[in-house]
C-alpha positions in Angstrom: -66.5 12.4 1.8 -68.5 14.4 4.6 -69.6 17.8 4.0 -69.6 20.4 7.1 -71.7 23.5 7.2 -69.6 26.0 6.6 -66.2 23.7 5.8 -65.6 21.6 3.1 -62.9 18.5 3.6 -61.4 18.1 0.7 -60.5 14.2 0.2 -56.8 14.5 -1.8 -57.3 10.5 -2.5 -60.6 10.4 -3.5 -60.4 9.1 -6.8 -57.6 6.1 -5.8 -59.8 5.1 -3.1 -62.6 5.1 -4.7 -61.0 2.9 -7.3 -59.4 0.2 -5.6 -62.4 -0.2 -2.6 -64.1 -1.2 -6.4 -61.6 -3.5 -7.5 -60.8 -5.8 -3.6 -57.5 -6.6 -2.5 -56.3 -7.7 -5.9 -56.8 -5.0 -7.7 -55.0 -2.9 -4.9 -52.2 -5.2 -5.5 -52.2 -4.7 -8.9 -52.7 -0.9 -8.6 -49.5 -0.7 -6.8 -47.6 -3.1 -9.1 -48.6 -0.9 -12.1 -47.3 1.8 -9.9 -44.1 0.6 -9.5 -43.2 -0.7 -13.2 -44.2 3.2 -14.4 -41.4 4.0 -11.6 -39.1 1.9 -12.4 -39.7 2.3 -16.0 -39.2 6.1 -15.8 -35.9 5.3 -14.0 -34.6 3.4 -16.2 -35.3 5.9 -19.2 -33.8 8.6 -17.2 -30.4 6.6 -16.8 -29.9 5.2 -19.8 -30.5 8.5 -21.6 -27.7 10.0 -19.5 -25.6 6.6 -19.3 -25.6 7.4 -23.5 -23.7 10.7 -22.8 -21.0 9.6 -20.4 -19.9 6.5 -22.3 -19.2 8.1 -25.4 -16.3 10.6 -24.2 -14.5 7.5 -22.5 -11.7 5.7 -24.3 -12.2 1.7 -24.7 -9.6 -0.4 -23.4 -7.8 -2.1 -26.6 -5.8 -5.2 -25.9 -3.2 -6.9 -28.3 -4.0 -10.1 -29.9 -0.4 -11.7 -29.7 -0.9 -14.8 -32.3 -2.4 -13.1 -34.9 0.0 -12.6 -38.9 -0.6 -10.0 -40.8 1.0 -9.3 -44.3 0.6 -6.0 -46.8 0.9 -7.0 -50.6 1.9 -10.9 -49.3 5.0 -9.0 -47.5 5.5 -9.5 -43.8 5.2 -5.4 -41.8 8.1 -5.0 -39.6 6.3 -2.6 -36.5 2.6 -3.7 -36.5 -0.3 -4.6 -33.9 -3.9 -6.2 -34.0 -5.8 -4.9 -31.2 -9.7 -5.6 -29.8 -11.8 -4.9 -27.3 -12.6 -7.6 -24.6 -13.4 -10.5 -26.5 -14.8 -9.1 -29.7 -13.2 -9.8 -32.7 -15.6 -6.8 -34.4 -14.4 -3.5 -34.5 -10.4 -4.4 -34.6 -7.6 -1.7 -34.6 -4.6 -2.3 -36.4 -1.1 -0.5 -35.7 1.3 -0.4 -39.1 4.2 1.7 -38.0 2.4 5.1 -37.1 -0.2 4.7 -38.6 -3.8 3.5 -37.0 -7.1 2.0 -39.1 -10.1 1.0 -37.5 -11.5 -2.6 -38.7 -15.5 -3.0 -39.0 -15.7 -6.7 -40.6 -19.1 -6.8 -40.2 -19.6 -3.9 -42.2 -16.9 -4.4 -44.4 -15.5 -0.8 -43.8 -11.5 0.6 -43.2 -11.3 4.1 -41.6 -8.0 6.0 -40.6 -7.8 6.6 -37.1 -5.6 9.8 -35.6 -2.8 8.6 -34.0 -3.0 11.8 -31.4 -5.9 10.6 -30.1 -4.3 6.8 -29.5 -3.3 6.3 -26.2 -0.1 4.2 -25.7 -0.3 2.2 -21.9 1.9 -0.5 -21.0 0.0 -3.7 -22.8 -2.9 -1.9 -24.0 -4.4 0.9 -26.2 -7.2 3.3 -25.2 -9.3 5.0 -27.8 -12.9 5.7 -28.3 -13.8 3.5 -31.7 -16.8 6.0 -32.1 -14.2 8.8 -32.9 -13.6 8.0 -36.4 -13.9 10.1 -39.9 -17.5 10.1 -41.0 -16.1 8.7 -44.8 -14.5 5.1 -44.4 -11.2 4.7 -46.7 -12.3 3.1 -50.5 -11.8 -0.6 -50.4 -11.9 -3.5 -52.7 -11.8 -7.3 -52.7 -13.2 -8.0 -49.1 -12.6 -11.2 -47.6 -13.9 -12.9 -44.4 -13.4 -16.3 -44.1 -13.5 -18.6 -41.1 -12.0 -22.1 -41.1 -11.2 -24.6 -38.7 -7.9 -22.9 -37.8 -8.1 -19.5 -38.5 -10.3 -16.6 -38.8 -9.2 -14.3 -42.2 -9.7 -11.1 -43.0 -8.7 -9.5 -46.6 -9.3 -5.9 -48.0 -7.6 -3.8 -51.1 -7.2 -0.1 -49.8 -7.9 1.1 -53.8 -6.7 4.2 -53.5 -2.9 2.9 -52.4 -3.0 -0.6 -54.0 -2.5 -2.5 -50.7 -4.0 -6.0 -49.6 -4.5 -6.1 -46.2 -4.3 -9.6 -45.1 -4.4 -10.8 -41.2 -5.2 -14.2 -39.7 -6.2 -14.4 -36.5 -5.7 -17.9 -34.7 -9.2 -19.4 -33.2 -8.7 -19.8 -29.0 -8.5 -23.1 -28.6 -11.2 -24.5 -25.5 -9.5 -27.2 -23.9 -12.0 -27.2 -21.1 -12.8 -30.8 -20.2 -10.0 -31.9 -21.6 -8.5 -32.3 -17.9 -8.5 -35.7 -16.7 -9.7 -34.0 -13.2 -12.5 -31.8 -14.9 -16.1 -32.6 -13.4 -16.9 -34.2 -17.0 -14.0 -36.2 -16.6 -14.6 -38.0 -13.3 -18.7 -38.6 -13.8 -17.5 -40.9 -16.6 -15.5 -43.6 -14.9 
């Protein structure tokens, strides 16, 4: 930094390069990858703090799962549908009549879903799942079993006396199983 008589030139940079004439070319490098991270990292906080917002008022696609049995009090239901969401199996939504619940397995927990807020499309349902009561419904007797065939889920709604019971069929992966798969020809 030069001084003048009379005039000062003020040096904006000073400090920075100051610092990295110190530190050599690596450290210049390094300077401006630490930059870049705090950029980036500031970014990314600023999206996914707004992402958080805009996800939760739109409704999730929920798609049928057509093999799956489902029984109240070991009697078949004559208008009823097992729903999820991609390829989860955990939160399910199940249809009996009019009537909507919401499935957490992993939590072990039934609520009642309003079937105003359901939306009906050709082969799907949309719904938020995060727009639920607060209180899931009393439940007894859980059950969830997996076995080679069939994944099982059992719950008593107490309050009514009903056993839920549903079986969902495992998706079979017959990849490979092709006698023109890649695995298939590398073994002759």
């Amino acid at each position: 930094m030069r001084f003048y008589r009379g005039k000062t030139k003020i040096c904006e940079t000073l400090i920075v390069s100051c610092t990295t004439d110190r530190l050599g070319e690596f450290g210049k490098s390094m300077w401006s990858l630490l930059n870049k991270l705090m950029l980036l990292a500031a970014t990314g906080a600023l999206f996914a703090s707004s992402g958080g917002t805009f996800a939760k008022d739109k409704p999730v696609s929920w798609k049928v799962i057509d093999d799956a049995l489902f029984r109240v009090n070991d009697a078949p239901v004559k208008e009823w549908g097992l729903y999820q969401t991609g390829k989860k199996r955990d939160p399910l939504l199940l249809q009996m009549n009019d009537r909507f619940l919401l499935i957490k397995i992993h939590d072990r927990q039934l609520f009642e879903v309003d079937p105003a807020k359901v939306q009906r499309k050709s082969d799907e349902l949309l719904w938020d799942s995060s727009d639920h009561p607060a209180q899931p419904l009393a439940t007894s007797d859980w059950d969830a079993s997996d076995t080679e065939a069939v994944y099982r889920i059992r719950a008593r709604i107490t309050t009514e006396d009903r056993l839920l019971d549903i079986e969902i069929p495992h998706i079979l992966d017959l990849s490979g199983m092709s006698p023109h798969s890649a695995s298939a020809t590398h073994r002759r």
